[in-house]
C-alpha positions in Angstrom: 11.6 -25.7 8.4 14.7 -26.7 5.8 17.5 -27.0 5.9 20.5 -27.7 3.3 24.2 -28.1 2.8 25.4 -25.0 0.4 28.9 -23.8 -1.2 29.5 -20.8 -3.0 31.4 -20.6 -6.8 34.5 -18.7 -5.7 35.1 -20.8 -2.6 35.2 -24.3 -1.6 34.3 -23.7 2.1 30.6 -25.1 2.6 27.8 -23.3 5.1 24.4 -24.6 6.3 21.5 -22.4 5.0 18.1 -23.1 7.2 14.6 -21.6 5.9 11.8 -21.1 8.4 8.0 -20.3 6.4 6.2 -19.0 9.0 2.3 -17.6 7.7 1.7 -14.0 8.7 -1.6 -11.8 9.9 -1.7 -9.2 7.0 -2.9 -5.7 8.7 -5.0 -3.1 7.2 -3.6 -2.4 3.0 -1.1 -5.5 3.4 -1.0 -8.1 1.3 -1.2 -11.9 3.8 0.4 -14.3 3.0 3.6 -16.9 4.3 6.9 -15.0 5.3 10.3 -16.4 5.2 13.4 -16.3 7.6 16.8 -17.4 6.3 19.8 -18.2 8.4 23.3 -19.0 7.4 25.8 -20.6 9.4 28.8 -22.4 9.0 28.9 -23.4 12.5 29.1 -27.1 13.1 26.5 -29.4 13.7 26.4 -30.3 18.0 25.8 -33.9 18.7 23.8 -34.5 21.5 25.4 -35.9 24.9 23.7 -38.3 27.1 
């Protein structure tokens, strides 16, 4: 998992995009091989209470 702090050219609002690689079982005339989930979010980050 990553995760980074990203802002687009026409706007100066930022958003958090987080990558998961995740490796995949390739079936029968597949081609294997790691698969990729992107999320974007520009919610903000939640601090933990104790």
């Amino acid at each position: 998992m990553a995760k980074t702090v990203h802002s687009m050219e026409a706007t100066h609002k930022a958003f958090r995009l987080i990558v998961v690689r995740y490796f995949h079982q390739a079936d029968l005339l597949e081609e294997g091989g790691p698969r990729y989930h992107v999320s974007a979010s520009n919610r903000p980050a939640v601090q933990p209470t104790y």
